[in-house]
C-alpha positions in Angstrom: 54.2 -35.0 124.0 55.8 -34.7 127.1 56.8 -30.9 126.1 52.5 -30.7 125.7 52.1 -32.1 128.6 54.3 -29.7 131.1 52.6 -26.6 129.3 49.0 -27.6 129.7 50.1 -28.8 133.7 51.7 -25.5 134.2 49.1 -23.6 134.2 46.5 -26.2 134.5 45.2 -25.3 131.0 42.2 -27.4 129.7 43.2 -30.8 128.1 40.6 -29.4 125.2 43.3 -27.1 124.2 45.9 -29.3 123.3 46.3 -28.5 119.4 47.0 -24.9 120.6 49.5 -26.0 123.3 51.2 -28.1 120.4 51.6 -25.4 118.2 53.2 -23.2 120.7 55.8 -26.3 121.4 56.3 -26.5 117.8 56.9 -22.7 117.5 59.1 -22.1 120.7 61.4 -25.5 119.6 62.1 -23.9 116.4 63.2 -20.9 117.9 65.6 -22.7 120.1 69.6 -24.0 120.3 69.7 -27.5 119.3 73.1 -29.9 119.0 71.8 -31.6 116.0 72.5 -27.9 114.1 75.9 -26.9 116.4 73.7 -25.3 119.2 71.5 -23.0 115.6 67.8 -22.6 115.8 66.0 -24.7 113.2 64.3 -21.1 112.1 67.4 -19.7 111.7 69.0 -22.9 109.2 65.8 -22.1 107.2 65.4 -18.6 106.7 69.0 -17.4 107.6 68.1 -15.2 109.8 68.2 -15.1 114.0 64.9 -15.0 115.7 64.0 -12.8 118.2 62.4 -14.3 121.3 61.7 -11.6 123.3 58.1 -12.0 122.9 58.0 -15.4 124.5 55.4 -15.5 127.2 54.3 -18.3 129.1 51.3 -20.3 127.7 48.1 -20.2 129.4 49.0 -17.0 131.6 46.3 -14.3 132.3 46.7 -11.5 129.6 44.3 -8.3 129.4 43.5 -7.3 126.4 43.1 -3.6 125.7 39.6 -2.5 124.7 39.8 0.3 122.0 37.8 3.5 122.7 35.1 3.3 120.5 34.3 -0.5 121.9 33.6 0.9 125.0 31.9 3.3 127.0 33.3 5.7 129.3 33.3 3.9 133.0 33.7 0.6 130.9 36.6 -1.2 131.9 40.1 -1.0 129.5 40.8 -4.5 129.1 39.7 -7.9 130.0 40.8 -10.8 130.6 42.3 -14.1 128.9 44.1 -16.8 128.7 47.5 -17.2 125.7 47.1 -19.7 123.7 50.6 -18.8 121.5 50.5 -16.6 118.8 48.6 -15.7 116.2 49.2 -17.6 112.3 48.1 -14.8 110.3 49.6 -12.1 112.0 52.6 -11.0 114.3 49.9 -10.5 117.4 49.4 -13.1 119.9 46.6 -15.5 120.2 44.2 -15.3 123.4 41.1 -16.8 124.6 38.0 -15.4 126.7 36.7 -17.8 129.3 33.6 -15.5 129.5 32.6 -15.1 126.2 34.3 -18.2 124.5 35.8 -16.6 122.4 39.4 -16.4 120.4 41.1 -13.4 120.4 44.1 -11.7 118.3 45.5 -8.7 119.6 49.1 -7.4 120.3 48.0 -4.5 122.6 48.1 -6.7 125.5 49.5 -6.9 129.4 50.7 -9.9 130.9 50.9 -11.5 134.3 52.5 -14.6 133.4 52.6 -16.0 137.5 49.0 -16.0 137.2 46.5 -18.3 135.7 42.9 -18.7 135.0 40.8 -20.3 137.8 39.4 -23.0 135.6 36.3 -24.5 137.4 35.3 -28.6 136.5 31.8 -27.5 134.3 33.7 -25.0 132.4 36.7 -27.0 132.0 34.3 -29.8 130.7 32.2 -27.1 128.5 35.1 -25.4 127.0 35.2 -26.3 123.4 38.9 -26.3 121.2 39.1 -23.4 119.6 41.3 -24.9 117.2 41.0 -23.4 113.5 39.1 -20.1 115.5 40.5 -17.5 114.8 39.4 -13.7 115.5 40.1 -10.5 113.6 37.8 -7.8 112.1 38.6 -6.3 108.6 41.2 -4.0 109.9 43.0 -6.7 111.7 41.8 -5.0 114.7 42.4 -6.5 118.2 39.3 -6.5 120.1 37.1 -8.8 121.3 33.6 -7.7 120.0 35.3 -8.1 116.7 35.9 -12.0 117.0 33.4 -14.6 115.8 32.2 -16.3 118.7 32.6 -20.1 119.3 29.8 -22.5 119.3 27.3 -21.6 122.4 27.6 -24.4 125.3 25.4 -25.0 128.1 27.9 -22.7 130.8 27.3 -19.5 128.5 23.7 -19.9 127.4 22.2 -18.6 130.5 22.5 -14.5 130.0 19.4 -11.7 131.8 18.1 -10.0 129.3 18.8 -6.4 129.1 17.5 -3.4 130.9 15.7 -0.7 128.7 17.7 1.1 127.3 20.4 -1.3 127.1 21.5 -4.2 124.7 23.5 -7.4 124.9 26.8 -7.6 122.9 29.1 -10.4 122.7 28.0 -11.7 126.2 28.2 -7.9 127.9 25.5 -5.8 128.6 25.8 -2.3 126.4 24.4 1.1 126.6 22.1 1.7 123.2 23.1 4.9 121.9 20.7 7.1 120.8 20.7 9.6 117.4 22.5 12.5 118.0 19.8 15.4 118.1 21.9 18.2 116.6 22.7 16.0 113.6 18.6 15.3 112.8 18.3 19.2 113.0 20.9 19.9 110.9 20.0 17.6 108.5 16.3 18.9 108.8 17.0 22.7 108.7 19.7 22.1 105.5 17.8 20.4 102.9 14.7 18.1 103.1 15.1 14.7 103.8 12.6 13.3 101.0 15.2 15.0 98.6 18.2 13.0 100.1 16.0 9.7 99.6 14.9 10.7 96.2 18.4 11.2 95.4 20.1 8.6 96.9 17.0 6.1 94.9 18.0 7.6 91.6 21.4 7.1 92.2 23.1 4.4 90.6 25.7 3.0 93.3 27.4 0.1 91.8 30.4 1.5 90.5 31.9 -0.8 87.7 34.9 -3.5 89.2 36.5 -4.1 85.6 37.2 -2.1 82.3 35.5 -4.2 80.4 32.2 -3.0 82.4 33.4 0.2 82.6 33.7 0.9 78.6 29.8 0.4 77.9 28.7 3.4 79.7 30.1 6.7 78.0 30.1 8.7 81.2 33.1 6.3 83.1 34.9 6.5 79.4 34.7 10.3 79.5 36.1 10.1 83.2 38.9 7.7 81.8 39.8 10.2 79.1 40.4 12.9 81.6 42.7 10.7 83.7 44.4 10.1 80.8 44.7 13.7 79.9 46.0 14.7 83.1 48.7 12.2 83.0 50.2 13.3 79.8 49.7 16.8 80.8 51.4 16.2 84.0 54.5 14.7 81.9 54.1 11.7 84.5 55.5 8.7 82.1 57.9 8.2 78.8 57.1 5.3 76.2 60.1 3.5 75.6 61.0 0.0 74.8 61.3 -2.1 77.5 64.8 -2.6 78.9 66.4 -6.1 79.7 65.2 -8.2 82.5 63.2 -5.1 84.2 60.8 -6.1 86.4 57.2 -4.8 84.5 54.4 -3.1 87.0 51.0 -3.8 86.1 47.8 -1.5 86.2 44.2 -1.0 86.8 41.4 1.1 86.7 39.9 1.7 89.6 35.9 3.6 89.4 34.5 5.5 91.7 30.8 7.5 92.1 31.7 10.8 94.1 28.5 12.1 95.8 28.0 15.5 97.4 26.6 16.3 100.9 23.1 15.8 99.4 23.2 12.4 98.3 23.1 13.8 94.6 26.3 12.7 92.0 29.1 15.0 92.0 31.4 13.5 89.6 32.4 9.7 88.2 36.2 9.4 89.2 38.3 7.0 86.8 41.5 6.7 89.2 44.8 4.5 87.1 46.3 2.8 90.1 49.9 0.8 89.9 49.7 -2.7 91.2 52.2 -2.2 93.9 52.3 -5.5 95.1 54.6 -6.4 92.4 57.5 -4.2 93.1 60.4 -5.5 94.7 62.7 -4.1 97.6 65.8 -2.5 96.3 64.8 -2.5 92.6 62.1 -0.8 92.1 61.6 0.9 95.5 63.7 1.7 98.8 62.3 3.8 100.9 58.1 4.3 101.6 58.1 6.1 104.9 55.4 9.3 104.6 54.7 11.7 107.6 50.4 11.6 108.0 48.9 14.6 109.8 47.5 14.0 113.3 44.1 14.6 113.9 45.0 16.0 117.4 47.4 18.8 115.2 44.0 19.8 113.1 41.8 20.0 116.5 44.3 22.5 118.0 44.6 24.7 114.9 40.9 24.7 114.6 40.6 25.9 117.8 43.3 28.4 117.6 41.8 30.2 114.9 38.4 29.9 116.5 39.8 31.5 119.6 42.0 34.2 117.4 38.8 34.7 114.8 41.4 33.5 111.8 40.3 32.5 108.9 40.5 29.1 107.9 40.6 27.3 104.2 41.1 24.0 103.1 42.2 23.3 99.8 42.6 19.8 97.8 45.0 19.1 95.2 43.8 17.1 92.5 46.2 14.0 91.6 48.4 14.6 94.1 50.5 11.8 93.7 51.5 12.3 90.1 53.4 15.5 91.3 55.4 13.5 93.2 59.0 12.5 91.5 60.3 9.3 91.6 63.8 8.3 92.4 64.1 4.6 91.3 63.4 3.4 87.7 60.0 1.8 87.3 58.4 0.5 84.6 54.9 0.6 84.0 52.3 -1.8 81.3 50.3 0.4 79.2 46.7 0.7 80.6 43.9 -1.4 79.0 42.3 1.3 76.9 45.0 3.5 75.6 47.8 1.3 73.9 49.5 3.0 72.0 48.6 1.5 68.2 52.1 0.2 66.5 53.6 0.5 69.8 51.9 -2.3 71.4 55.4 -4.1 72.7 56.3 -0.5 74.3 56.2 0.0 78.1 55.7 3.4 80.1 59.1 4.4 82.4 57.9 6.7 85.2 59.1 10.1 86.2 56.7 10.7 88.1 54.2 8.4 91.1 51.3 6.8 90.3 48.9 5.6 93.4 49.4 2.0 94.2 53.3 2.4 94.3 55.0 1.9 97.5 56.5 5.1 97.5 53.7 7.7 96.4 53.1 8.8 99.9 56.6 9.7 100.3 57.6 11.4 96.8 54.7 13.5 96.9 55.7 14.7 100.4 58.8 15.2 99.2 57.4 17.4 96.7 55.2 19.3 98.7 58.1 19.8 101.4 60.0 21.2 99.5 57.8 24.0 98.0 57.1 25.0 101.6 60.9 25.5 102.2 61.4 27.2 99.0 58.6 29.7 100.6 60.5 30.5 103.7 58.0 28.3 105.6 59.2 26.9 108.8 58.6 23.3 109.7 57.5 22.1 113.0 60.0 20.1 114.9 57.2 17.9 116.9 54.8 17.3 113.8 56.5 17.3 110.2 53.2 17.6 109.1 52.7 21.0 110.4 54.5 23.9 108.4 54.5 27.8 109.8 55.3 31.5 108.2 55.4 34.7 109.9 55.8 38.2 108.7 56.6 41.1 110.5 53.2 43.3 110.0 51.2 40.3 109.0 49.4 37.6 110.6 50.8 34.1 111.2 50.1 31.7 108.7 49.8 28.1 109.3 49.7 25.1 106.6 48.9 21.1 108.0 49.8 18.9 105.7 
């Protein structure tokens, strides 16, 4: 405890957050040389492996957090700050905590000043709940703090103005309310009637099916699984063979989907056969997964280049993308629920080509589509791998994005 006790002084840190400071004692000892293991690290005895350090920082420093553009508005303020409370359980971020708000915070985007620390007055030091067990992270495993749950409300954070007009109050700061966009509501209005869009969207039938077995009572998602399946074979994307000795077997699902155009009406129902990637393992059944994505900043500056040039500009999709792409290691695939072969029931699929949900789809089909470019004498761009050029004497450039 003494170890506790030096980290909370420090820093003078709240003795409310003492299960936090423990855990950080806990973490940084197991990281460190010890005689009792010939000057090893306990973490490296266990898991054979050295640890890094080098994102020790001291506990209960002042650390700004960065805001994220679309949490703030344009004069607002980048980051704020908290205090470290260690890192984070879940994730490889650290853990943080908002005086202000009361509220626990996991980011990784953060700033340090680690000779500083908060300027903990007696009523909030007495207020302050333990945020032990709290711990803050939107679906995305964001970092920011509007995306935390907030603790329970104490008597120092109760008292907030209400808002000017105009204005709302989020997570303890005072927001801007943004209004509709106008040009969208004319858009909308001048395109297609909006009681049509309503109409639709009411006779629409929006829960997709979650399992086969839901899926196989309705003849349109059986149809859509039959033309999945026919693309497959057609696409020469798998062999039936027996299953070879102590391979390692990939599962697979249907995933359904309700595609809807831009009026709300139903374009198509989309029976997608996705590999459950999870199960592969490093070396066997996959090496490499690393896929260039195209940069949004890359499609603004084309756009504007052919707005500026008056080019002509067309977008194309390739259906099943990812079964074009050719696969390298030996995988083995379960037939799918639905289609099993009869009399080969014992059978397995072996892969030539990707199926979505495997680690390395993104990459083989890149691959793929790479290589067709070359083949065309098109030229790829050395600052976005994404971005692929052609020029002809007498002709106009052409430009491809990924």
């Amino acid at each position: 405890m003494n170890a506790v006790r030096v980290v909370l002084h420090e820093k003078q840190v709240p003795k409310s957050f003492w299960p936090e400071a423990v855990r950080w004692c806990v973490h940084v000892k197991n990281r460190s040389p010890t005689t009792a293991i010939d000057h090893g690290t306990p973490e490296e005895v266990w898991s054979g492996r050295k640890p890094h350090v080098d994102y020790f920082r001291t506990f209960g420093c002042i650390a700004h957090v960065h805001i994220p553009d679309q949490r703030r508005n344009k004069l607002d303020d980048k980051s704020h700050p908290c205090v470290l409370l260690g890192v984070s359980d879940e994730t490889k971020a650290y853990k943080l905590f908002d005086p202000i708000s009361k509220k626990v915070i996991v980011s990784w985007d953060v700033v340090f000043e680690e000779d500083k620390g908060w300027s903990w007055h007696k009523d909030t030091i007495e207020n302050t709940p333990s945020p032990l067990d709290v711990e803050g992270q939107d679906e995305e495993g964001s970092d920011d703090a509007d995306s935390t749950p907030p603790l329970e409300s104490t008597s120092a954070s109760a008292s907030i103005d209400p808002p000017v007009e105009g204005r709302e109050v989020i997570g303890g700061r005072e927001t801007r309310i943004r209004r509709p966009r106008v040009w969208m509501t004319d858009y909308e209005t001048n395109l297609f009637a909006k009681e049509d869009i309503l109409l639709a969207m009411l006779t629409t039938d929006s829960e997709d099916p979650q399992t086969f077995k839901e899926a196989c009572t309705s003849q349109k998602w059986k149809e859509a699984m039959d033309t999945k399946m026919k693309a497959i074979e057609k696409n020469n994307t798998w062999d039936l063979v027996d299953p070879p000795e102590g391979v390692v077997l990939i599962g697979v699902k249907w995933v359904f989907k309700t595609k809807l155009n831009e009026r709300g009406q139903v374009e198509k129902y989309k029976a997608r056969l996705v590999a459950k990637g999870y199960a592969q393992k490093y070396g066997i059944n996959y090496i490499e997964v690393f896929a260039h994505v195209a940069r949004l900043d890359t499609v603004r500056v084309l756009l504007a280049m052919a707005a500026q040039n008056e080019w002509e500009v067309f977008q194309l999709d390739v259906k099943s993308a990812f079964l074009h792409g050719e696969i390298q290691e030996e995988v083995y695939v379960h037939q799918p629920i639905g289609f099993i072969k009869k009399g080969r029931e014992r059978q397995v699929y072996k892969l030539r080509k990707e199926l979505y949900g495997l680690k390395q789809a993104p990459r083989a089909w890149y691959s793929k589509i790479e290589a067709y470019f070359s083949k065309e004498i098109f030229a790829r761009c050395p600052n976005e791998h994404t971005l692929f050029t052609k020029y002809s004497y007498g002709t106009e450039n052409h430009f491809i994005q990924g």
